[in-house]
C-alpha positions as a LaTeX table, in Angstrom:
\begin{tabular}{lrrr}
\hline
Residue & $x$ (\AA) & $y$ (\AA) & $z$ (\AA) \\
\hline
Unk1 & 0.00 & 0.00 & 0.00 \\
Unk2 & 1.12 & 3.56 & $-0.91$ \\
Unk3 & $-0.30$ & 6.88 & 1.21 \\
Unk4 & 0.76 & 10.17 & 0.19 \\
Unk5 & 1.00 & 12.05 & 3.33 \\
Unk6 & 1.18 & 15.73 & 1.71 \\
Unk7 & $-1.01$ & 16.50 & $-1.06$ \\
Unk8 & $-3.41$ & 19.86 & $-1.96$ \\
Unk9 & $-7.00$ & 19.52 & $-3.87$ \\
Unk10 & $-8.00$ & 22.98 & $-5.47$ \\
Unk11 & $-12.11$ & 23.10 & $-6.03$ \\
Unk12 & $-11.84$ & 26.45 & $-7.14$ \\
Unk13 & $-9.37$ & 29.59 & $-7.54$ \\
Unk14 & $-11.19$ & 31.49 & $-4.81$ \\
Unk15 & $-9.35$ & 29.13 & $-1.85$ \\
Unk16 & $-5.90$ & 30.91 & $-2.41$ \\
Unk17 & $-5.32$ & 34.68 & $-3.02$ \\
Unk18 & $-4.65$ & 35.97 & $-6.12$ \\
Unk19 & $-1.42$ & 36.91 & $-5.28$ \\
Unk20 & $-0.37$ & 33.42 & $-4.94$ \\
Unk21 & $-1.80$ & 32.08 & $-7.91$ \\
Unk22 & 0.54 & 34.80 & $-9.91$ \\
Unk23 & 3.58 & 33.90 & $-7.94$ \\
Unk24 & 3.19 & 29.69 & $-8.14$ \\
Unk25 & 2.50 & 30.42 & $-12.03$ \\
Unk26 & 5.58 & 32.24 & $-11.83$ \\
Unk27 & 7.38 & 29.74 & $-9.99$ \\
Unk28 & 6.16 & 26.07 & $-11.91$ \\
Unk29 & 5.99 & 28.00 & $-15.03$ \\
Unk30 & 10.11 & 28.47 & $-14.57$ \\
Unk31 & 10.35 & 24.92 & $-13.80$ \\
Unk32 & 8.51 & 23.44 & $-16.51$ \\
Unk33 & 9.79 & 25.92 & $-19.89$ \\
Unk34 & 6.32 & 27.77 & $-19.54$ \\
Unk35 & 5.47 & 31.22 & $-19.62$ \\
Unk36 & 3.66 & 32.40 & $-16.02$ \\
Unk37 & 0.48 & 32.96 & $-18.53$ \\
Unk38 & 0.37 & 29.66 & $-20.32$ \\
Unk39 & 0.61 & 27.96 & $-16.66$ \\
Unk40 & $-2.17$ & 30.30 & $-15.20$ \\
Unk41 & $-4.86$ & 28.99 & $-18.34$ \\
Unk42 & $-3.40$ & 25.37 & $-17.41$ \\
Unk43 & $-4.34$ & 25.55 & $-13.75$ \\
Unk44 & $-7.30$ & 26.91 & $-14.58$ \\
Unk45 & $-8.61$ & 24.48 & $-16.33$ \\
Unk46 & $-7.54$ & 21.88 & $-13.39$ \\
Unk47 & $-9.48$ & 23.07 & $-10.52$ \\
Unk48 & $-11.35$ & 19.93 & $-9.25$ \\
Unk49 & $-14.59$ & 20.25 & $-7.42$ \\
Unk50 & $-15.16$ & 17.00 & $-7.45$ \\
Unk51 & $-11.86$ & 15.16 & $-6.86$ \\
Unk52 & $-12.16$ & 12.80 & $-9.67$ \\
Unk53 & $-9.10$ & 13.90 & $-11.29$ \\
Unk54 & $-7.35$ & 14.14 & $-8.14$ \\
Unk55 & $-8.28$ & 10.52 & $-7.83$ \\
Unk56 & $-7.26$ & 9.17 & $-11.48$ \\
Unk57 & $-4.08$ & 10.93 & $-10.86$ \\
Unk58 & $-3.28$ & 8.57 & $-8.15$ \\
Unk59 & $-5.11$ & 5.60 & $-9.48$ \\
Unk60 & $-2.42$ & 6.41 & $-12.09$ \\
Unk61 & 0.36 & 6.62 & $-10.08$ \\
Unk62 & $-0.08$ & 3.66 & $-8.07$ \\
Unk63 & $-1.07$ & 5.72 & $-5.13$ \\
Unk64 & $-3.87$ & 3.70 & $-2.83$ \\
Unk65 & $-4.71$ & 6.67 & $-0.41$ \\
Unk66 & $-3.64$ & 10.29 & 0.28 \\
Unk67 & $-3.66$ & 13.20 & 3.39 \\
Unk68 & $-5.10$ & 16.23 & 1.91 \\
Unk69 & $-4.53$ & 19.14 & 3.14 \\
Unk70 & $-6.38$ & 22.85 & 3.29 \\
Unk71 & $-3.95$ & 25.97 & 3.29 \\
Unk72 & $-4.41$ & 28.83 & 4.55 \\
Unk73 & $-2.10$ & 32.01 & 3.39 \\
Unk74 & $-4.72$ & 35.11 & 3.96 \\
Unk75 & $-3.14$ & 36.75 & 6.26 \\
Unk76 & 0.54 & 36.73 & 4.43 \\
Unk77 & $-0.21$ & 40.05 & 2.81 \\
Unk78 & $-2.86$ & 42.66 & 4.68 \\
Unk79 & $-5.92$ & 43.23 & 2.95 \\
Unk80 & $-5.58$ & 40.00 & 0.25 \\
Unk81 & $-7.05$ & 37.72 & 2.19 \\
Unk82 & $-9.03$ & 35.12 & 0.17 \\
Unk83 & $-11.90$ & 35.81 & $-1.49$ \\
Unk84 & $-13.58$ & 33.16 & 0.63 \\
Unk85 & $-13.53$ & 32.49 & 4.61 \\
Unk86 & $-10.74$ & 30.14 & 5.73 \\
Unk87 & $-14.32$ & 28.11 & 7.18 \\
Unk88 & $-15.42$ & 27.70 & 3.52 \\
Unk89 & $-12.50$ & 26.62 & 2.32 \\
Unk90 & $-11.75$ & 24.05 & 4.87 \\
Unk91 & $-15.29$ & 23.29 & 4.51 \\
Unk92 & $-15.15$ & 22.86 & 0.65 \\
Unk93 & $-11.70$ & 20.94 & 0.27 \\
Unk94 & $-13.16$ & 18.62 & 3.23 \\
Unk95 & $-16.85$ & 17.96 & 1.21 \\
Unk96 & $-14.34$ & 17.23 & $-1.91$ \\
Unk97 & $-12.75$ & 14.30 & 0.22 \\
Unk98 & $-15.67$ & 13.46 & 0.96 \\
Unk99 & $-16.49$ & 12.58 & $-2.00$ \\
Unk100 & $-13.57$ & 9.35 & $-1.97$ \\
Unk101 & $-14.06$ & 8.39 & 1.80 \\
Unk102 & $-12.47$ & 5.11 & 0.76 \\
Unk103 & $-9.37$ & 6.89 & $-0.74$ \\
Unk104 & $-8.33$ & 10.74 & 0.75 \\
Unk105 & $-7.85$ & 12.24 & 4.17 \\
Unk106 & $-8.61$ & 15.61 & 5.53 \\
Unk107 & $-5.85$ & 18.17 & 7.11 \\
Unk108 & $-7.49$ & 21.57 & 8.32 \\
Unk109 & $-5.76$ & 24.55 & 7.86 \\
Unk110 & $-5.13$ & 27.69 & 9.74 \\
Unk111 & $-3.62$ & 30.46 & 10.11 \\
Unk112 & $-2.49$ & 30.94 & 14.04 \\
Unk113 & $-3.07$ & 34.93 & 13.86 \\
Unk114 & $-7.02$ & 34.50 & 13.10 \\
Unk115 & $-8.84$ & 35.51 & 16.13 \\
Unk116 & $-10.62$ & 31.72 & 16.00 \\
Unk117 & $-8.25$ & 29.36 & 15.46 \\
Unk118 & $-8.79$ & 26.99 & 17.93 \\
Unk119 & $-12.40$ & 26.80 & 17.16 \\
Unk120 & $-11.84$ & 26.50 & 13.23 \\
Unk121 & $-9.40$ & 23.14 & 14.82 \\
Unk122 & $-11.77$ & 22.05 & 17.10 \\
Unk123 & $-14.86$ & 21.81 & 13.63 \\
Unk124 & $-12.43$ & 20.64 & 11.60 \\
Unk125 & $-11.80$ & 17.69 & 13.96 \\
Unk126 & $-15.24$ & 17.10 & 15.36 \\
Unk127 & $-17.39$ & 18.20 & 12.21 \\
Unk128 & $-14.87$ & 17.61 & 9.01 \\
Unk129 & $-12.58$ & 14.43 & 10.43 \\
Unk130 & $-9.57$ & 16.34 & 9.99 \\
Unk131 & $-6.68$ & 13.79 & 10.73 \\
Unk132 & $-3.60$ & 16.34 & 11.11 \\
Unk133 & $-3.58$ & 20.33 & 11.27 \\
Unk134 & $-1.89$ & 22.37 & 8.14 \\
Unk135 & $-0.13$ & 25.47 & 8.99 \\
Unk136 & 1.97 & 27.54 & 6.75 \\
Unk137 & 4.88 & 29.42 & 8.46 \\
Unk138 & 6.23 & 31.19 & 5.36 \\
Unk139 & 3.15 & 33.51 & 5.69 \\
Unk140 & 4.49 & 35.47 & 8.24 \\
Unk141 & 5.16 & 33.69 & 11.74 \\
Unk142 & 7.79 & 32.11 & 13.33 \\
Unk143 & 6.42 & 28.14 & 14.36 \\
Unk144 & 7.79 & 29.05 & 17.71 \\
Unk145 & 5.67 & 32.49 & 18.20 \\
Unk146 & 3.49 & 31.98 & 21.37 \\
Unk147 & 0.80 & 33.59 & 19.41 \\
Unk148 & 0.60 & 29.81 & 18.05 \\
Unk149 & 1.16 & 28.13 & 21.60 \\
Unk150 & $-2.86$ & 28.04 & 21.85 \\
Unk151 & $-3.38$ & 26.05 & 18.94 \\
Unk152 & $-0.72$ & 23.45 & 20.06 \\
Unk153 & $-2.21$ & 23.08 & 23.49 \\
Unk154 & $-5.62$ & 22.52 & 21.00 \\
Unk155 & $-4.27$ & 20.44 & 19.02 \\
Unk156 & $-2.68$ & 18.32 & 21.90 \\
Unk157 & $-5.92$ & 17.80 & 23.52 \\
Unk158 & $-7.74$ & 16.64 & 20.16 \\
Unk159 & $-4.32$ & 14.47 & 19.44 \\
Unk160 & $-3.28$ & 15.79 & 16.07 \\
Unk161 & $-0.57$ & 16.30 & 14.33 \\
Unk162 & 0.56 & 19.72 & 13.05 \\
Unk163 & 1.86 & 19.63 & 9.41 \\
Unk164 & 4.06 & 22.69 & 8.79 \\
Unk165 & 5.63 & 23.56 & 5.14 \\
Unk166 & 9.60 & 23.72 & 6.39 \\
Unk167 & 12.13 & 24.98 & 3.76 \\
Unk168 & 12.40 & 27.82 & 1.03 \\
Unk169 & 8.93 & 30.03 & $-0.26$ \\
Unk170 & 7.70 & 31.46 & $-3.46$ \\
Unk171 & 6.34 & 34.61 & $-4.22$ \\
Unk172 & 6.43 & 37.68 & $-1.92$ \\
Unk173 & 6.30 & 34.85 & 1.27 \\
Unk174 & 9.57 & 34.70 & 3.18 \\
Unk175 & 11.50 & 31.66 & 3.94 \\
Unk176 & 13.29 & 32.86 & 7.21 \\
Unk177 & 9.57 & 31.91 & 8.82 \\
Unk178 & 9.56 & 28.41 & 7.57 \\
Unk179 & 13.37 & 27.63 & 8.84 \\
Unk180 & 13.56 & 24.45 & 10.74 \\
Unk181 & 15.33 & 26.37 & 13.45 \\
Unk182 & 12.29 & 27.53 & 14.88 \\
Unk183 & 10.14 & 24.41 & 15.54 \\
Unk184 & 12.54 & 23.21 & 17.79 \\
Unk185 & 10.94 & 25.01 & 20.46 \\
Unk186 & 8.15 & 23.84 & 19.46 \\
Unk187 & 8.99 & 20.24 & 19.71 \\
Unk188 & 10.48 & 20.89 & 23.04 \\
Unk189 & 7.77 & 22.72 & 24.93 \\
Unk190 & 5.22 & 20.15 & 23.15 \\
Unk191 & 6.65 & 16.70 & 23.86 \\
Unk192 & 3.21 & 15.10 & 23.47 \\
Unk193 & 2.55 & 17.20 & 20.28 \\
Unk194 & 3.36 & 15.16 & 16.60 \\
Unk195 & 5.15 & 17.52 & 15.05 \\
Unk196 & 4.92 & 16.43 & 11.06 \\
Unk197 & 7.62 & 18.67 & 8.59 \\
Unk198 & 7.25 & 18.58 & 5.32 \\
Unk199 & 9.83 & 18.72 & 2.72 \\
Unk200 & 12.43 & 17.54 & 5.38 \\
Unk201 & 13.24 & 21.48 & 5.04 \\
Unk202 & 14.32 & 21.08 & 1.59 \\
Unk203 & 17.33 & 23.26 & 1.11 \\
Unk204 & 17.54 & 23.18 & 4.93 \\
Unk205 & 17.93 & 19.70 & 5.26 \\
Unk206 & 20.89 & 19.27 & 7.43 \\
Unk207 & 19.34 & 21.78 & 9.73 \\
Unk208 & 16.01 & 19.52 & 9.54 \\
Unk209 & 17.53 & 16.63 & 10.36 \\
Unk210 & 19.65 & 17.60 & 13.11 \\
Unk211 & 16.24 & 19.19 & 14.83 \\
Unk212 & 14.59 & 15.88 & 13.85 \\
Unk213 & 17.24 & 13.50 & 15.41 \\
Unk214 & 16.62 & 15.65 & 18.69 \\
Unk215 & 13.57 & 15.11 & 18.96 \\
Unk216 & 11.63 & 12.19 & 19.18 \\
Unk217 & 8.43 & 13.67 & 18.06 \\
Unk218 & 9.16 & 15.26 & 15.06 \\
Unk219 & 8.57 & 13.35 & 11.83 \\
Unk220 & 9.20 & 14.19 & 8.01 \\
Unk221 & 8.48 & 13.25 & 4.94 \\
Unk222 & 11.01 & 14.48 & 1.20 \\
Unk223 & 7.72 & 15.85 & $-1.04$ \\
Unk224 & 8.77 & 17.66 & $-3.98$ \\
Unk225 & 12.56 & 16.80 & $-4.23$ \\
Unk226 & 11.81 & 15.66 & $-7.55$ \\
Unk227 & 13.30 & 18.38 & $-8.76$ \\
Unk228 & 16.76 & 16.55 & $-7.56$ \\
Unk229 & 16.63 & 14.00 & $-9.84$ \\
Unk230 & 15.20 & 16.21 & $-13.09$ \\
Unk231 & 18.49 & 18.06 & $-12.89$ \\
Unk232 & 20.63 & 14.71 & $-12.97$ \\
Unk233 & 21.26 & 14.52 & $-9.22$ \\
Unk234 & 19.96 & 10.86 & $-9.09$ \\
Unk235 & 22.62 & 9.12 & $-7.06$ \\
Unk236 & 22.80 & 12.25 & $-4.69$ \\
Unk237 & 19.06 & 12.41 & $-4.14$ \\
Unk238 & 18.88 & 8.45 & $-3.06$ \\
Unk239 & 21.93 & 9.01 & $-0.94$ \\
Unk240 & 20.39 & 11.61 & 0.98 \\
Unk241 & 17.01 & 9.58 & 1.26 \\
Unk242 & 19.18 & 7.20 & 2.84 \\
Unk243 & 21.41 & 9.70 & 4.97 \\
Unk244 & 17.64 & 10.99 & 6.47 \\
Unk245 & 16.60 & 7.69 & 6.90 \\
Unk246 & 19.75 & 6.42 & 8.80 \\
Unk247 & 19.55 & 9.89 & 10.85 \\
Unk248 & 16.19 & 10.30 & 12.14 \\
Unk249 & 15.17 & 6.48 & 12.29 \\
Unk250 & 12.99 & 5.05 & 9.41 \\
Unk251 & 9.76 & 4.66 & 11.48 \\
Unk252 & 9.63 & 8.92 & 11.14 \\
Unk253 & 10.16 & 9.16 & 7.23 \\
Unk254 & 6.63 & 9.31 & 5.66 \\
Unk255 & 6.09 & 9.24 & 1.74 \\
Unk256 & 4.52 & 12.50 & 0.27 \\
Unk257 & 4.55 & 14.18 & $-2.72$ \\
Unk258 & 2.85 & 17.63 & $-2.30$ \\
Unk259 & 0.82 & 16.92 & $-5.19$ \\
Unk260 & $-1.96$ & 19.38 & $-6.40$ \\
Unk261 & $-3.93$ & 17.45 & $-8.28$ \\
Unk262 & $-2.84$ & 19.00 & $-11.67$ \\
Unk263 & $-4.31$ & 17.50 & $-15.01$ \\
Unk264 & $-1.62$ & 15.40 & $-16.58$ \\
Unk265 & $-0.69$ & 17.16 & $-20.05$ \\
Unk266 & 1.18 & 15.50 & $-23.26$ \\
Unk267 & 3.40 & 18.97 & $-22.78$ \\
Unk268 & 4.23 & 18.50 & $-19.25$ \\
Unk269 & 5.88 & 16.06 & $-17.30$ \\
Unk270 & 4.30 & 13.85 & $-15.51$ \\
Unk271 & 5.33 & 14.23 & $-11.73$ \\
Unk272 & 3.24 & 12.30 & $-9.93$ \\
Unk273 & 4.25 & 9.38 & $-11.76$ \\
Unk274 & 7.74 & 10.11 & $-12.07$ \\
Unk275 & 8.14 & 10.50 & $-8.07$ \\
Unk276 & 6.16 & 7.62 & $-7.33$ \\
Unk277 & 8.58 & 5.12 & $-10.24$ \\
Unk278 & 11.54 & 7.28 & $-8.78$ \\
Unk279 & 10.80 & 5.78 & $-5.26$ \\
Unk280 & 9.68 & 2.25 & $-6.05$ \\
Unk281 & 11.35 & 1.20 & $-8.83$ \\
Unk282 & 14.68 & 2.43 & $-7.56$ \\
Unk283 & 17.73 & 1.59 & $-10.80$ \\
Unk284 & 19.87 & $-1.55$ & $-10.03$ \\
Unk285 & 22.58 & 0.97 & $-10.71$ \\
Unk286 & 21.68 & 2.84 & $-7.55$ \\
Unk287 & 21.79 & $-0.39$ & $-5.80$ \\
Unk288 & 25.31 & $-1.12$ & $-6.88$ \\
Unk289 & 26.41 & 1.67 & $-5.91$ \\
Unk290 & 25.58 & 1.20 & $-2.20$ \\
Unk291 & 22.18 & 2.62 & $-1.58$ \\
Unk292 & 19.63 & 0.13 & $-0.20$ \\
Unk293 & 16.33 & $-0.31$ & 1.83 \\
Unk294 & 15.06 & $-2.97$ & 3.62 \\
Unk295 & 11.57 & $-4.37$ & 2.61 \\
Unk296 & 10.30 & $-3.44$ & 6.26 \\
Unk297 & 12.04 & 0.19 & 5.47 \\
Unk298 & 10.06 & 0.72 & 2.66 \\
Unk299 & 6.43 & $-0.85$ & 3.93 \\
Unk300 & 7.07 & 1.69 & 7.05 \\
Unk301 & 7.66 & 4.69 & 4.62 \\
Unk302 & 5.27 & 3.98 & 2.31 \\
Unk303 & 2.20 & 3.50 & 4.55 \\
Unk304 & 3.03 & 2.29 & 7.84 \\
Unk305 & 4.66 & 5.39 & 9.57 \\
Unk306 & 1.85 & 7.79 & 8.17 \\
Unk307 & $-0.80$ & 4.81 & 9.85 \\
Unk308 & 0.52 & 5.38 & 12.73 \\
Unk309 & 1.37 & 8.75 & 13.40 \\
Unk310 & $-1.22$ & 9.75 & 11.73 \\
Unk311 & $-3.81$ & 7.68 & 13.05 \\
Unk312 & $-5.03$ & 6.48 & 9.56 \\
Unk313 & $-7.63$ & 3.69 & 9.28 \\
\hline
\end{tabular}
């Protein structure tokens, strides 16, 4: 069984603000060879009310279930907040999973500066089934700001998991809030509290890791390091999958992608897919070269560790 711990399900363009639509169009439209324009009329003709393509897209991947998470960024840049409530849109990607309750997971999301966090926690555990807690540093607080403190204590008494975005930011966000640095703190004053960082920090890694190692209730997962092997660092990507792995114990290594549910196009590559092959059909060549994972590695990072810590059923 696969789970992808990490992924994002846009219904409609109104759950982001517009400014961060321009600057991931920007950003993916580098990547890819495409114009910030021609990747805006792409994504929006990929918005997915219903989750069906969401769905496909991990039917073709090989993916059997995936962690879905809200996000909320409204209160990165004053007065461009999104056009909707962070209640509707927690509301709306939630009624989307709903859709697959055989398949996807919920994560709400806040933002720790809104005035009712803990209550928009507390409905989207009791009323949505939220099975972790999204928050999204890079919009302007440090993980280890007490104005967040509240929401931990919440999310300790509910027993769920916070999911931060750790590493580098696009667009007019700032990355010094999403440093790994700051959740140690965190991790520390919460010892009861899962603490569940995405992207192992990405460029940050090193600093992730040594946090991670630390601390016994902090768990990652390497979504979108894809990237490592498109620009032909193949042998250095699996050695560092196996560096984290050997560092932090393989029981806290989850498998996520951060996918977001993006048509697949003849003109684009296929990501999903690729990171899914890249992980389970690892080259013989990698293998001779030293890099290797147990069978009860792999079942534990492919589904077992996200079971567990995040109390999937």
């Amino acid at each position: 069984m696969i789970i992808d711990a990490h992924t994002h399900i846009f219904g409609k363009k109104e759950v982001k603000p517009n400014w961060s639509w321009e600057g991931l169009n920007k950003l993916i439209g580098a990547r890819s060879g495409k114009t910030a324009e021609e990747m805006a009329k792409y994504r929006d003709s990929s918005f997915d009310l219903t989750g069906n393509v969401f769905v496909s897209n991990m039917d073709r991947a090989g993916v059997d279930r995936a962690v879905v998470c809200a996000i909320d960024l409204g209160l990165a840049i004053p007065g461009e907040d999104a056009p909707i409530p962070i209640e509707e849109i927690n509301r709306l990607t939630a009624q989307i999973i709903q859709r697959h309750p055989d398949r996807l997971y919920f994560s709400v999301a806040v933002d720790p500066r809104r005035k009712n966090a803990r209550g928009i926690i507390e409905m989207g555990f009791r009323e949505l089934g939220a099975k972790t807690v999204k928050l999204y540093p890079g919009s302007g607080w440090y993980p280890n700001d007490r104005i967040a403190y509240p929401i931990y204590e919440k999310c300790v008494e509910l027993g769920l998991p916070v999911n931060y975005h750790t590493g580098p930011v696009y667009g007019p966000l700032k990355s010094k809030f999403s440093h790994p640095m700051h959740i140690d703190d965190v991790a520390a004053d919460f010892p009861d509290l899962t603490i569940y960082c995405t992207h192992c920090g990405h460029g940050f890694f090193m600093e992730m890791v040594a946090i991670a190692r630390a601390r016994p209730n902090v768990i990652c997962d390497i979504a979108a390091w894809l990237p490592w092997l498109y620009a032909g660092e193949a042998l250095r990507f699996y050695q560092t999958w196996r560096y984290i792995s050997n560092m932090i114990g393989y029981r806290r290594l989850l498998f996520a992608s951060d996918h977001t549910g993006v048509k697949f196009s003849p003109d684009l590559r296929d990501e999903y897919v690729d990171w899914v092959k890249a992980l389970t059909q690892i080259p013989f060549w990698v293998k001779e070269a030293g890099v290797t994972f147990k069978k009860e590695e792999l079942e534990a990072f492919f589904s077992g560790n996200a079971i567990r810590w995040l109390k999937l059923h």
